[in-house]
mmCIF file of the N, C-alpha and C atoms, coordinates in Angstrom:
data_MODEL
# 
_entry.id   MODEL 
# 
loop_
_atom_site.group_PDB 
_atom_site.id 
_atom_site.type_symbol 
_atom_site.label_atom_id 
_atom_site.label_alt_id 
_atom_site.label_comp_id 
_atom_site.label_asym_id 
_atom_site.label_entity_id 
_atom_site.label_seq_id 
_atom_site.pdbx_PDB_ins_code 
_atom_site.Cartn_x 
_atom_site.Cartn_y 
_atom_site.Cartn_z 
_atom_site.occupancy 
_atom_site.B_iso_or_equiv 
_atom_site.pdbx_formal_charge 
_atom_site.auth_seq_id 
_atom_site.auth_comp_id 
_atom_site.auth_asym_id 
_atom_site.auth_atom_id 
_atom_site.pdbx_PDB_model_num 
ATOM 1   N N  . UNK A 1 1  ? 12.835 64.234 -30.877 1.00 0.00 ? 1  UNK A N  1 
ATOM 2   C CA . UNK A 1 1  ? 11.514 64.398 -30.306 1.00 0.00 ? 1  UNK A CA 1 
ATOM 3   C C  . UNK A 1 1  ? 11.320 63.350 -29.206 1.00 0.00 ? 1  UNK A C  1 
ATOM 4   N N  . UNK A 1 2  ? 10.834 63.752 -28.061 1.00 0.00 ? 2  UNK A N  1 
ATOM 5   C CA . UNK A 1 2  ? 10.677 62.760 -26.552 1.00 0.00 ? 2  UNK A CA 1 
ATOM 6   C C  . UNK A 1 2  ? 9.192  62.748 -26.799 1.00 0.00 ? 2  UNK A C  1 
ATOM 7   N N  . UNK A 1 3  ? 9.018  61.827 -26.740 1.00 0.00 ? 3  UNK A N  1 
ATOM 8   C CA . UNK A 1 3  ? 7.622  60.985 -26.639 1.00 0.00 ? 3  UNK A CA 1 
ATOM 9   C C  . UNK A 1 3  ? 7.181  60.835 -24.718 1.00 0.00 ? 3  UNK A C  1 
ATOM 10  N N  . UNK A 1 4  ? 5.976  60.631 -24.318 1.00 0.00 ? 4  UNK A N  1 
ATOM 11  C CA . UNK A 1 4  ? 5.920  60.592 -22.929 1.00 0.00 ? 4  UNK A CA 1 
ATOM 12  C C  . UNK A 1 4  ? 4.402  59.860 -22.913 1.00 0.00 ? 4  UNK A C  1 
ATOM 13  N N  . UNK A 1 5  ? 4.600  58.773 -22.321 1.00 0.00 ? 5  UNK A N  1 
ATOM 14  C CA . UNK A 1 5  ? 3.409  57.632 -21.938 1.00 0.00 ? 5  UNK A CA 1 
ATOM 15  C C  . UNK A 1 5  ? 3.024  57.721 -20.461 1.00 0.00 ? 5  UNK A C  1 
ATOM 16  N N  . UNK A 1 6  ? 1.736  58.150 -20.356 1.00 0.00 ? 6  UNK A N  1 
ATOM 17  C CA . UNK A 1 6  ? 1.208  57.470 -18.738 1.00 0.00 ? 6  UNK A CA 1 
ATOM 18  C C  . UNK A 1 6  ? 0.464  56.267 -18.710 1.00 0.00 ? 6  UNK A C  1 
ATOM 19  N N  . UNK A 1 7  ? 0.543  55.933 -18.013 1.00 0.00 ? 7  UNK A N  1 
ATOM 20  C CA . UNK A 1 7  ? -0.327 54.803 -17.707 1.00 0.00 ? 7  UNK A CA 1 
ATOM 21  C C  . UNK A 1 7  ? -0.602 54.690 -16.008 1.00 0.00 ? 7  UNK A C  1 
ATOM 22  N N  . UNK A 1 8  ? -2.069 54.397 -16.374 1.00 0.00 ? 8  UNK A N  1 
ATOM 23  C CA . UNK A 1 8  ? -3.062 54.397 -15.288 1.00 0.00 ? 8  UNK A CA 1 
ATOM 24  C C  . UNK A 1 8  ? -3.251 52.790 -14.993 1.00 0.00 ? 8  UNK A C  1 
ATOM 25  N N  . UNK A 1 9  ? -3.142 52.384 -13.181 1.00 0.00 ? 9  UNK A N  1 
ATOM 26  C CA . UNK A 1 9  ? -3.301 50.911 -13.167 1.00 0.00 ? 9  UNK A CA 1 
ATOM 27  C C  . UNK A 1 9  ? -4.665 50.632 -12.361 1.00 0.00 ? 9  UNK A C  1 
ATOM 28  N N  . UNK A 1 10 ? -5.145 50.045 -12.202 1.00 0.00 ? 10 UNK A N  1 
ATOM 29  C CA . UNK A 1 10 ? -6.894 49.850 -11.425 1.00 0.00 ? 10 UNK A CA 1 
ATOM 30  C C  . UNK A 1 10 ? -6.227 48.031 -10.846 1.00 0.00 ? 10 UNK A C  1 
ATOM 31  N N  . UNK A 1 11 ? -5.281 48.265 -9.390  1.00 0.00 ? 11 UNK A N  1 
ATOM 32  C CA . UNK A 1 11 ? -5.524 47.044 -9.095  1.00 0.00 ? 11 UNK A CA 1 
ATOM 33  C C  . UNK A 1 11 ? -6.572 46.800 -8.030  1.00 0.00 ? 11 UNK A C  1 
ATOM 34  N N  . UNK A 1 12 ? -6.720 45.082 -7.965  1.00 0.00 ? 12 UNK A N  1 
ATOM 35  C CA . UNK A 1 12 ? -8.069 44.902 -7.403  1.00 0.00 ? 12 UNK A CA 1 
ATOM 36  C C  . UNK A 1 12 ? -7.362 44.932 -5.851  1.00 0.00 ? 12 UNK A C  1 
ATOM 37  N N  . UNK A 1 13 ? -8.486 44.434 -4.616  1.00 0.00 ? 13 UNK A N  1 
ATOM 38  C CA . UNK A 1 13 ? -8.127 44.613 -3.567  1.00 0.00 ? 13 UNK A CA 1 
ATOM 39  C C  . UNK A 1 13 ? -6.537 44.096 -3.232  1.00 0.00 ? 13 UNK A C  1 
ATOM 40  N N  . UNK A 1 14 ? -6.421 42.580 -3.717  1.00 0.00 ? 14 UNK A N  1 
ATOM 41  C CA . UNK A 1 14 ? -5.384 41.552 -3.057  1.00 0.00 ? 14 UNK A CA 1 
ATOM 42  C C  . UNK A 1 14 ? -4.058 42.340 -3.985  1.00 0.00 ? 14 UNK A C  1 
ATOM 43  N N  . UNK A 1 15 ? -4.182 42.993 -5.115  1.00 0.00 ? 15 UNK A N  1 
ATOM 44  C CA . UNK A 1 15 ? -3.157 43.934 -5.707  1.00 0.00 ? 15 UNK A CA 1 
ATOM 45  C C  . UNK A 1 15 ? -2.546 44.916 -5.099  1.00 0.00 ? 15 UNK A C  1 
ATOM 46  N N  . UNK A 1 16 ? -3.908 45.310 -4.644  1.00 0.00 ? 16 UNK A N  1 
ATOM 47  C CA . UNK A 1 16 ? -3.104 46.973 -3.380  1.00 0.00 ? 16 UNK A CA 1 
ATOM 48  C C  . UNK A 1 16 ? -2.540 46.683 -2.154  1.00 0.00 ? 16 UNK A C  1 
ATOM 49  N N  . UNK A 1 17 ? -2.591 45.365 -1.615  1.00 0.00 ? 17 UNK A N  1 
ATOM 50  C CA . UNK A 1 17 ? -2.064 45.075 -0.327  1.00 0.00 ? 17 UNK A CA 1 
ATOM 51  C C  . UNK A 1 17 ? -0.410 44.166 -0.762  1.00 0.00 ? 17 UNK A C  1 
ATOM 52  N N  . UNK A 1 18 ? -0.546 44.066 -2.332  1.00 0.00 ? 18 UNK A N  1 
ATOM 53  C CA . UNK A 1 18 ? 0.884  43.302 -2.241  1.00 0.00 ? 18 UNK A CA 1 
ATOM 54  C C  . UNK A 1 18 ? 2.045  45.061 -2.565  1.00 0.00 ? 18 UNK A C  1 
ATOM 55  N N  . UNK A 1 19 ? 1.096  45.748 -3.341  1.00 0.00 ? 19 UNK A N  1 
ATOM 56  C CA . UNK A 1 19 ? 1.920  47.241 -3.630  1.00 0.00 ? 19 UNK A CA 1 
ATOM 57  C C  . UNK A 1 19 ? 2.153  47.609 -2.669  1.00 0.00 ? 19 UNK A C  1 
ATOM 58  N N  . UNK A 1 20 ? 1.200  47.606 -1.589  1.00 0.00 ? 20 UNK A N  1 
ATOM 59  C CA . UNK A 1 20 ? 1.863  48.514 -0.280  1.00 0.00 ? 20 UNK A CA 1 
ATOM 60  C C  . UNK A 1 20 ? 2.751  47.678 0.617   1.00 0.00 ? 20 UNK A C  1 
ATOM 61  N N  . UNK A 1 21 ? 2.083  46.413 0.622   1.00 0.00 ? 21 UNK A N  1 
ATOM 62  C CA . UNK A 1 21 ? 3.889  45.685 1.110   1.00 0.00 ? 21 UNK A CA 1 
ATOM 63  C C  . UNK A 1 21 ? 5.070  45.975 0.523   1.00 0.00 ? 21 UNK A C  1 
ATOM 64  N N  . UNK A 1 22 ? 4.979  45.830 -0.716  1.00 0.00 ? 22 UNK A N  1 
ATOM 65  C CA . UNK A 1 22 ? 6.580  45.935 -1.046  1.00 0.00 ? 22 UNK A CA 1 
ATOM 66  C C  . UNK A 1 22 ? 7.303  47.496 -0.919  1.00 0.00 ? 22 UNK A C  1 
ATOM 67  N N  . UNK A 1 23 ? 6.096  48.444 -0.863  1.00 0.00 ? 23 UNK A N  1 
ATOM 68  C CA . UNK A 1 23 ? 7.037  50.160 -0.449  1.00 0.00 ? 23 UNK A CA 1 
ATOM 69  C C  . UNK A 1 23 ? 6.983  49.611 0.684   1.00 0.00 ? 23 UNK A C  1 
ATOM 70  N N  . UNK A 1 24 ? 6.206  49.153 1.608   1.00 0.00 ? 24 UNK A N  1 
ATOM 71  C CA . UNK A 1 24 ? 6.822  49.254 2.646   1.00 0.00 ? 24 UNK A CA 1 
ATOM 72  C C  . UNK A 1 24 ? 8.033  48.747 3.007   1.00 0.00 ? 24 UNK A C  1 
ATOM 73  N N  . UNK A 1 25 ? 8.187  47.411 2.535   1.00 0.00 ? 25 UNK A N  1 
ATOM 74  C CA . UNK A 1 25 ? 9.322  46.917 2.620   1.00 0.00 ? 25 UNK A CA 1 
ATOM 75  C C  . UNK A 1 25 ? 11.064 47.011 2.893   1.00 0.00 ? 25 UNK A C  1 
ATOM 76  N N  . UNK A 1 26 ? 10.639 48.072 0.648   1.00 0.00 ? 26 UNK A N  1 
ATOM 77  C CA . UNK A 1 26 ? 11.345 48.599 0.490   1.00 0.00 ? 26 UNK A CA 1 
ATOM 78  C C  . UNK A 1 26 ? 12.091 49.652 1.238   1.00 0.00 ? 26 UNK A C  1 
ATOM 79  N N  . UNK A 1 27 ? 11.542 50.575 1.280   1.00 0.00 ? 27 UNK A N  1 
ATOM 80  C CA . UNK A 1 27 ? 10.978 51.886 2.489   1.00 0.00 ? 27 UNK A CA 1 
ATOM 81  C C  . UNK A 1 27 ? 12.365 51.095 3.667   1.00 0.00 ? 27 UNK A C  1 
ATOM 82  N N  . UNK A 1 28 ? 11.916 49.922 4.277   1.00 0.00 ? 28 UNK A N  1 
ATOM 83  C CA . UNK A 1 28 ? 11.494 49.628 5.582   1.00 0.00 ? 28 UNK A CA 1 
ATOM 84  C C  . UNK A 1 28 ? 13.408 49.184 5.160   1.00 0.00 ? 28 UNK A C  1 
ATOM 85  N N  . UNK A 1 29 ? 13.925 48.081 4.101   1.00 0.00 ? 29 UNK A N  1 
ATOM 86  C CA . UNK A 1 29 ? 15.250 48.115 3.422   1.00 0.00 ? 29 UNK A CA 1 
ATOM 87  C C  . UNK A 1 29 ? 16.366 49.218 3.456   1.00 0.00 ? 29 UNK A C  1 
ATOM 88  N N  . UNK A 1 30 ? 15.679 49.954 2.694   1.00 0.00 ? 30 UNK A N  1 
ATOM 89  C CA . UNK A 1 30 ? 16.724 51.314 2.256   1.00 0.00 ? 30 UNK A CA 1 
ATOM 90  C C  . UNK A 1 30 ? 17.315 52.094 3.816   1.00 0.00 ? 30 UNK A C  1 
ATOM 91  N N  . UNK A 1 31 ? 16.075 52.045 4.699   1.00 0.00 ? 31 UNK A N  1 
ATOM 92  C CA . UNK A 1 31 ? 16.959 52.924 6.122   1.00 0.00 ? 31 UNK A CA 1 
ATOM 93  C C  . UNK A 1 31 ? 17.772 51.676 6.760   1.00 0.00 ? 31 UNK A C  1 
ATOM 94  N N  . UNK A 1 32 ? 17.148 50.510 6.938   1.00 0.00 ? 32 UNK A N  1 
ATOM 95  C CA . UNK A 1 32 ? 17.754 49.607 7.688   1.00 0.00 ? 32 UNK A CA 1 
ATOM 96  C C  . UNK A 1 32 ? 19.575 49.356 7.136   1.00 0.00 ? 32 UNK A C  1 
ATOM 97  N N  . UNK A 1 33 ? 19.759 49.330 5.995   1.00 0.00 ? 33 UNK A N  1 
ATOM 98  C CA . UNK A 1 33 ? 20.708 49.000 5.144   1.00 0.00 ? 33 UNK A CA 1 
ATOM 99  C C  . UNK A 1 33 ? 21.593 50.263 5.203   1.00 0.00 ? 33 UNK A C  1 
ATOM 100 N N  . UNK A 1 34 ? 21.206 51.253 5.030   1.00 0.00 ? 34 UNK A N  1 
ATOM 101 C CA . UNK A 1 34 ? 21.730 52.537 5.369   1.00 0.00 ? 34 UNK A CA 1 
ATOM 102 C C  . UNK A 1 34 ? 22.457 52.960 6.413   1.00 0.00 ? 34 UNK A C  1 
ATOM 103 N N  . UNK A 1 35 ? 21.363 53.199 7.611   1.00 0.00 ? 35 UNK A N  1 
ATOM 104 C CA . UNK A 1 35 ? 21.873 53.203 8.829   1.00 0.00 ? 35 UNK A CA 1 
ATOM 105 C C  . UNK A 1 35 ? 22.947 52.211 9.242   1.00 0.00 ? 35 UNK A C  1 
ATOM 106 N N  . UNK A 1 36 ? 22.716 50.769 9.113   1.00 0.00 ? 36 UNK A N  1 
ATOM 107 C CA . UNK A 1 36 ? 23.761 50.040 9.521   1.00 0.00 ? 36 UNK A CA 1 
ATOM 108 C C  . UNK A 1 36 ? 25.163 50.158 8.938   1.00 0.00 ? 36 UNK A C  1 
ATOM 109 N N  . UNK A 1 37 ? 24.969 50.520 7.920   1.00 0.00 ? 37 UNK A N  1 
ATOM 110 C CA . UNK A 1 37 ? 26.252 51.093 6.927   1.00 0.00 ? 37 UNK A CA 1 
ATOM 111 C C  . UNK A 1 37 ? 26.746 52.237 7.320   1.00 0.00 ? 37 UNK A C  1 
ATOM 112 N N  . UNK A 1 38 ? 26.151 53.042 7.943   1.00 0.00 ? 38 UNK A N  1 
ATOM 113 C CA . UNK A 1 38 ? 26.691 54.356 8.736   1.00 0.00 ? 38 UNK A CA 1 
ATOM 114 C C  . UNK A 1 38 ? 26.982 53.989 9.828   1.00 0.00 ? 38 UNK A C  1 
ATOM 115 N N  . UNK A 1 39 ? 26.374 52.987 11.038  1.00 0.00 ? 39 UNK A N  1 
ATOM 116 C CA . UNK A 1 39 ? 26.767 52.567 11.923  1.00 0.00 ? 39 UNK A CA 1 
ATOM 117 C C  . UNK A 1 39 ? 28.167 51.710 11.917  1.00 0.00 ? 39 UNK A C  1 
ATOM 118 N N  . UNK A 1 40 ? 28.246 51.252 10.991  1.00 0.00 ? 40 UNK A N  1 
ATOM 119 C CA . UNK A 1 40 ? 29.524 50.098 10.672  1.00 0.00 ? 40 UNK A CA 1 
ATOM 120 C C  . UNK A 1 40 ? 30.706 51.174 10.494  1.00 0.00 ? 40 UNK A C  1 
ATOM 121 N N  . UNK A 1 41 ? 30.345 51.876 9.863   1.00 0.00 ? 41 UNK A N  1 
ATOM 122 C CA . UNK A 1 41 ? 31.431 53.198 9.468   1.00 0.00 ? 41 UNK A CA 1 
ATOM 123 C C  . UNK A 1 41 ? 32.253 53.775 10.499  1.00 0.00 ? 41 UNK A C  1 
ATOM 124 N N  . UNK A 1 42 ? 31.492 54.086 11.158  1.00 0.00 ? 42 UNK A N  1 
ATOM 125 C CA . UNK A 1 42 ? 31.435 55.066 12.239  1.00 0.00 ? 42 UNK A CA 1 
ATOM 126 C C  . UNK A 1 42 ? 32.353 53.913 13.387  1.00 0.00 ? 42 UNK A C  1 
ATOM 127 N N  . UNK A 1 43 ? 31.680 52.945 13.265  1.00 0.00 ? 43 UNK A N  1 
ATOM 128 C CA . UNK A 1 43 ? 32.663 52.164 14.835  1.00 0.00 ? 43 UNK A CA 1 
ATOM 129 C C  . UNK A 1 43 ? 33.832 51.976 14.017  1.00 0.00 ? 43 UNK A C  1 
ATOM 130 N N  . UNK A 1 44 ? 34.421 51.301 12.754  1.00 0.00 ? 44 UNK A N  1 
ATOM 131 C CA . UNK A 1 44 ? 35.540 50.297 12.145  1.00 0.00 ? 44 UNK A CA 1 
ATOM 132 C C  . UNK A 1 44 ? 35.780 50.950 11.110  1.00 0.00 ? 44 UNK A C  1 
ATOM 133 N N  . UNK A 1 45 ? 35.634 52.494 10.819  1.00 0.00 ? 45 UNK A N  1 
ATOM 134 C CA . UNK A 1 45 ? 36.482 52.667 9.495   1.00 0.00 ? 45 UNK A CA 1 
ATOM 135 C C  . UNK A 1 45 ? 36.440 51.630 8.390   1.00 0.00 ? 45 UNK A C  1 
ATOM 136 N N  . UNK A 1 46 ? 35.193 51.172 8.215   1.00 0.00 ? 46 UNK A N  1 
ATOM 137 C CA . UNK A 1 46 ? 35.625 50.613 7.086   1.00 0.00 ? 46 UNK A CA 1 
ATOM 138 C C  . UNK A 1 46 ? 33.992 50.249 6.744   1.00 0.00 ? 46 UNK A C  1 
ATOM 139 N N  . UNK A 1 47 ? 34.219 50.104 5.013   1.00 0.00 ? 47 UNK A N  1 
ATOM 140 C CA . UNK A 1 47 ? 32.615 50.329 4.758   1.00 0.00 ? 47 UNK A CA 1 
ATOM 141 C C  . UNK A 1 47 ? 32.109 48.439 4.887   1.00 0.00 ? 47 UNK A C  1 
ATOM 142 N N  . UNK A 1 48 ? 30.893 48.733 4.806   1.00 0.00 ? 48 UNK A N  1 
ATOM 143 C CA . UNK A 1 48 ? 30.256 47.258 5.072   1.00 0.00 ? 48 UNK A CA 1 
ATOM 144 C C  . UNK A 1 48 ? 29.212 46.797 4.082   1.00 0.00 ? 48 UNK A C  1 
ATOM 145 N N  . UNK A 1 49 ? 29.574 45.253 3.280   1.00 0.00 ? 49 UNK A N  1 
ATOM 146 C CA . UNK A 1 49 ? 28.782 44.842 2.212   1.00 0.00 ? 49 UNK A CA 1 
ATOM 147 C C  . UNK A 1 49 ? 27.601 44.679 2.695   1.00 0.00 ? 49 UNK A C  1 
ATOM 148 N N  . UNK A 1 50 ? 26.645 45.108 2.940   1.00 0.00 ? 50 UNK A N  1 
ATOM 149 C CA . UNK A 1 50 ? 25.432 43.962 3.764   1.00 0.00 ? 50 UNK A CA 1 
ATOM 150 C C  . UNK A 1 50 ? 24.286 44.485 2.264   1.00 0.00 ? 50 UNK A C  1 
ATOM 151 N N  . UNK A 1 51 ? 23.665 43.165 2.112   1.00 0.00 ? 51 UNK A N  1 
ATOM 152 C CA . UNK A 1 51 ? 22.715 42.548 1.164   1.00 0.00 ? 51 UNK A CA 1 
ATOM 153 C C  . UNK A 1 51 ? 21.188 42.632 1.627   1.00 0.00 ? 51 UNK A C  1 
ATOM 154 N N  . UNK A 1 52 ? 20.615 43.064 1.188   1.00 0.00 ? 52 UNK A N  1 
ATOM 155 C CA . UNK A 1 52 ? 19.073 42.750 1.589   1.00 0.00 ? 52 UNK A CA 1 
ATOM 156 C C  . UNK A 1 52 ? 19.002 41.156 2.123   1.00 0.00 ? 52 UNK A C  1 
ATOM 157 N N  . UNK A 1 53 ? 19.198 39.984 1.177   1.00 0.00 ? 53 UNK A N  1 
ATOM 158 C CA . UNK A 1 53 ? 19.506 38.731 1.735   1.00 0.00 ? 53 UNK A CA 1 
ATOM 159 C C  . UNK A 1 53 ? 19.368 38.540 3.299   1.00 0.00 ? 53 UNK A C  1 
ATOM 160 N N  . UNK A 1 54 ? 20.540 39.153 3.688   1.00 0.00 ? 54 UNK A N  1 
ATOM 161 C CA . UNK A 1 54 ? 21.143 39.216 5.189   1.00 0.00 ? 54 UNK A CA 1 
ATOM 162 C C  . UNK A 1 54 ? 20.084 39.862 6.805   1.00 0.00 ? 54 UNK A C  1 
ATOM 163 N N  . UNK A 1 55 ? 19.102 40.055 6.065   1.00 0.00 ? 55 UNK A N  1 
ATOM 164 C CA . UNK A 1 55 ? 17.796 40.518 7.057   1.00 0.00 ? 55 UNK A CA 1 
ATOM 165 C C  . UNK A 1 55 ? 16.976 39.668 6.830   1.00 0.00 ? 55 UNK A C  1 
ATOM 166 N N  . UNK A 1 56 ? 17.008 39.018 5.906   1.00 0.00 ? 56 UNK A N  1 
ATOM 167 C CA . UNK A 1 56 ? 15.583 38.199 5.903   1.00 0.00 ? 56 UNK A CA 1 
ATOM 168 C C  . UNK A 1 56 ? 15.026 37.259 6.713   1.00 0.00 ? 56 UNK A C  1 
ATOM 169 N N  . UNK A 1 57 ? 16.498 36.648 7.449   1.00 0.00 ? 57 UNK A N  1 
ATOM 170 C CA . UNK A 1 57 ? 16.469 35.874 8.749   1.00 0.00 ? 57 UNK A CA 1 
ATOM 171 C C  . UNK A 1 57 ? 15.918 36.704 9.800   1.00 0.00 ? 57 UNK A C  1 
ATOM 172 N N  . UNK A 1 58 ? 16.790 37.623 9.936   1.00 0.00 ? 58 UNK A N  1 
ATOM 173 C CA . UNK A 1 58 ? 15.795 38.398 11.058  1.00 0.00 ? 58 UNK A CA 1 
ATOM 174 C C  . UNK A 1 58 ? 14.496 38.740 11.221  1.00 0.00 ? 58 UNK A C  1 
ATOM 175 N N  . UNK A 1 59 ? 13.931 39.501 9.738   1.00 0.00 ? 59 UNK A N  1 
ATOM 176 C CA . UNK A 1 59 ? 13.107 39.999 9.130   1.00 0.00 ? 59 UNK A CA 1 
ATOM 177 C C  . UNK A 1 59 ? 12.259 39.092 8.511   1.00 0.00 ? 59 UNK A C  1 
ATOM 178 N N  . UNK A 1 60 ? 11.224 37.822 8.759   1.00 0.00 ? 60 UNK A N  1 
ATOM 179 C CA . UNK A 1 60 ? 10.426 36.909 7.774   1.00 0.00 ? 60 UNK A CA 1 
ATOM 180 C C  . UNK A 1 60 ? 9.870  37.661 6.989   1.00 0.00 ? 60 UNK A C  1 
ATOM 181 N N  . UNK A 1 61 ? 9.006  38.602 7.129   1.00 0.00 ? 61 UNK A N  1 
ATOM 182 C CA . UNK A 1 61 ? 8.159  39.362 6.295   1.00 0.00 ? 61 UNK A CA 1 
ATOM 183 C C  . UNK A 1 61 ? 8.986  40.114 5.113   1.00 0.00 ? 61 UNK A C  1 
ATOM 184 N N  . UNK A 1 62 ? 10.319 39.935 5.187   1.00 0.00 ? 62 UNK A N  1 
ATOM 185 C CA . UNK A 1 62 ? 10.729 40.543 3.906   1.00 0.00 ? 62 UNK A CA 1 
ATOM 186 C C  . UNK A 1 62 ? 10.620 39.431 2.708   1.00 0.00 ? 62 UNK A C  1 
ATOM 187 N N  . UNK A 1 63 ? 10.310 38.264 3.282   1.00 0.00 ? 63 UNK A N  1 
ATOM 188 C CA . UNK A 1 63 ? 10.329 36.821 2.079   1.00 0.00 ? 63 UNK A CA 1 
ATOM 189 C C  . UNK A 1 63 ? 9.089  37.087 0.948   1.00 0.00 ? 63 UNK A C  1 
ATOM 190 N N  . UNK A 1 64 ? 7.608  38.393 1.596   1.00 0.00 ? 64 UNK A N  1 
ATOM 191 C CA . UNK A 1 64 ? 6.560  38.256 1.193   1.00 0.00 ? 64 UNK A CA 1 
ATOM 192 C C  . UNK A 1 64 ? 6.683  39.289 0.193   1.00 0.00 ? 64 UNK A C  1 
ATOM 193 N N  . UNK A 1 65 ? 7.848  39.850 -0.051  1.00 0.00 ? 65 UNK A N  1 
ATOM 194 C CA . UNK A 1 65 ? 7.418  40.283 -1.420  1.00 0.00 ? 65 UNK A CA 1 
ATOM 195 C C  . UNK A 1 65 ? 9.094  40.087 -2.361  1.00 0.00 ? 65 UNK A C  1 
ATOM 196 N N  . UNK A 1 66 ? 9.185  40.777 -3.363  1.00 0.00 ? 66 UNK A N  1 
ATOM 197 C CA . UNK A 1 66 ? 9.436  40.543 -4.403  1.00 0.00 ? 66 UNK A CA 1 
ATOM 198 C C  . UNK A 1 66 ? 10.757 40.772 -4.610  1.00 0.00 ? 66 UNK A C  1 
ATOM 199 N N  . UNK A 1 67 ? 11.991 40.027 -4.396  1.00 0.00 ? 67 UNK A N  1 
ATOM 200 C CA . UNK A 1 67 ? 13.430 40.290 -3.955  1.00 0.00 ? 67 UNK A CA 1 
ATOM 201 C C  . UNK A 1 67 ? 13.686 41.001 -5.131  1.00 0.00 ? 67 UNK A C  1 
ATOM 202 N N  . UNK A 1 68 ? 13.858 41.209 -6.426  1.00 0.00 ? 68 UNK A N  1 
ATOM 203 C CA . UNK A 1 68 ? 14.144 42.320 -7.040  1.00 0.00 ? 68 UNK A CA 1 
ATOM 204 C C  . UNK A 1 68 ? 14.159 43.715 -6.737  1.00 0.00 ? 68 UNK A C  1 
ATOM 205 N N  . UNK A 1 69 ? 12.746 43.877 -6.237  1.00 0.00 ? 69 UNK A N  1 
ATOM 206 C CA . UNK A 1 69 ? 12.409 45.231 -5.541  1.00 0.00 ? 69 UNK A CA 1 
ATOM 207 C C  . UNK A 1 69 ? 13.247 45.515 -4.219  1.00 0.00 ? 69 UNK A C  1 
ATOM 208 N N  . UNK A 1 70 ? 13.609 44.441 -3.481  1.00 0.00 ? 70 UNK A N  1 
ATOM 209 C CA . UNK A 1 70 ? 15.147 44.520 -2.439  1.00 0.00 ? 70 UNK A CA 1 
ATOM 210 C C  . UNK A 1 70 ? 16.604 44.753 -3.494  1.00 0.00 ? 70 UNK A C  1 
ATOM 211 N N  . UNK A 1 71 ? 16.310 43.654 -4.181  1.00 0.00 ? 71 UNK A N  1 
ATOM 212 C CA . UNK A 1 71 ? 17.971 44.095 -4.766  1.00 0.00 ? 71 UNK A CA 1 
ATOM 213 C C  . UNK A 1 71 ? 17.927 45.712 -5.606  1.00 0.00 ? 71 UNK A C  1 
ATOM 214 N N  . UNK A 1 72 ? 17.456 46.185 -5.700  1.00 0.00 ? 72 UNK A N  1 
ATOM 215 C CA . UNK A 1 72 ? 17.106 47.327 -6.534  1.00 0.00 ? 72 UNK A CA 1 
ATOM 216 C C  . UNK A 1 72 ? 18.005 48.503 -5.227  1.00 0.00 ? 72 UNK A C  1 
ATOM 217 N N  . UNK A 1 73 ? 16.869 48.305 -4.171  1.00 0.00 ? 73 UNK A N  1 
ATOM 218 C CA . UNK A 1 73 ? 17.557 49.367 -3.129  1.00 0.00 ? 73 UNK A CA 1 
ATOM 219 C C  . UNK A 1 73 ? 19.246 48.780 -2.594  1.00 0.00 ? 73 UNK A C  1 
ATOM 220 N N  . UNK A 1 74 ? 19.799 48.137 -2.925  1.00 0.00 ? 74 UNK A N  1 
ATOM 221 C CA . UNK A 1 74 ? 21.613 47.485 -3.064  1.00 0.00 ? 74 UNK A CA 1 
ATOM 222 C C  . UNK A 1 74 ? 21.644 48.128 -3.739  1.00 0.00 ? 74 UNK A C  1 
ATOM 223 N N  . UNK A 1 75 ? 21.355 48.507 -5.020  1.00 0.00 ? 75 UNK A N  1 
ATOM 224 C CA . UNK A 1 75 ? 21.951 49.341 -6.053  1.00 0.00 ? 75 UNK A CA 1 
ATOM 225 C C  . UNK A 1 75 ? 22.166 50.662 -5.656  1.00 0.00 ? 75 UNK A C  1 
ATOM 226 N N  . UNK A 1 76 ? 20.978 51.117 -5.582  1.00 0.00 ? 76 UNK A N  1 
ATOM 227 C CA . UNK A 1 76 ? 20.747 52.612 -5.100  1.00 0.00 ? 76 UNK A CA 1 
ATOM 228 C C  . UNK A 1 76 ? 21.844 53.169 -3.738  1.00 0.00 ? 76 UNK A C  1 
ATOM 229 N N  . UNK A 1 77 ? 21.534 52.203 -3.031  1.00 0.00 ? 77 UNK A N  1 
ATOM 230 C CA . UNK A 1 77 ? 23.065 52.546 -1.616  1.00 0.00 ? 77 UNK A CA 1 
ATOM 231 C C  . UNK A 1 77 ? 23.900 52.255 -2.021  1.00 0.00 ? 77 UNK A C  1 
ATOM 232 N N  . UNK A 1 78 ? 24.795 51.491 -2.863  1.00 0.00 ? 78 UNK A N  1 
ATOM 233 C CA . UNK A 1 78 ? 25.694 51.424 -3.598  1.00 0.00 ? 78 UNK A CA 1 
ATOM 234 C C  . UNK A 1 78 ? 26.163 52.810 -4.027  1.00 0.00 ? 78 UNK A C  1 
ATOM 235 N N  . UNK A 1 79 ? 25.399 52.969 -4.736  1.00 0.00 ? 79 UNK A N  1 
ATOM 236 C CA . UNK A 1 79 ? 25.669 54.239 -5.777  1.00 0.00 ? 79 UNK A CA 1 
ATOM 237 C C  . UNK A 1 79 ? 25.969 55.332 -4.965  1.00 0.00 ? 79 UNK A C  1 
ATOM 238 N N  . UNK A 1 80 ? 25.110 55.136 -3.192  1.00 0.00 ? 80 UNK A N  1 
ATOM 239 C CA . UNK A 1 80 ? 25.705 56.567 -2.996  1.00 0.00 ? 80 UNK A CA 1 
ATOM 240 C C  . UNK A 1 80 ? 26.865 56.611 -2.419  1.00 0.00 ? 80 UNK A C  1 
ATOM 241 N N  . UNK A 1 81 ? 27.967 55.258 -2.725  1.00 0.00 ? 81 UNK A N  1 
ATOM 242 C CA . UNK A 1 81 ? 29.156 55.641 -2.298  1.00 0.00 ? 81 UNK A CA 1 
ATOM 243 C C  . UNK A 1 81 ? 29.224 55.508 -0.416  1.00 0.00 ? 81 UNK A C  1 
ATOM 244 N N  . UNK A 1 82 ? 28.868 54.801 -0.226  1.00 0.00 ? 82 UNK A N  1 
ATOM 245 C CA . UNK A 1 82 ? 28.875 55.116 1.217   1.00 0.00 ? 82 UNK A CA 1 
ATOM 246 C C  . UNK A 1 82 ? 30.064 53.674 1.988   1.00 0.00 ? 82 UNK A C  1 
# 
């Protein structure tokens, strides 16, 4: 038997502006990391490690949210083998 829980969240203002930073972020991660990994491909035959880490210099605003939620999307491009 599967059991199934929702849960409903009510954050306050300064809550909804850190949630929508981090999709954005994320969001903003997953193509950047992607694309360059297809770009790397494409010139050198050969695939390329790159880390969320590795933008943050470029990128300050990725420091403002929550590096788990970066390392998460490493996993996910990982996985697709690329």
């Amino acid at each position: 038997m599967n059991k199934a829980f929702k849960f409903r969240i009510y954050p306050n203002s300064e809550q909804e502006v850190l949630i929508a930073k981090t999709f954005g972020c994320v969001r903003f991660i997953y193509n950047k990391m992607l694309s360059d990994k297809i770009e790397h491909y494409e010139k050198m035959k050969q695939k390329l490690n790159n880390t969320p880490a590795q933008y943050k210099k470029e990128y300050e605003w990725l420091k403002e949210v929550d590096s788990l939620a970066l390392a998460n999307v490493q996993i996910k491009i990982i996985n697709l083998n690329l």
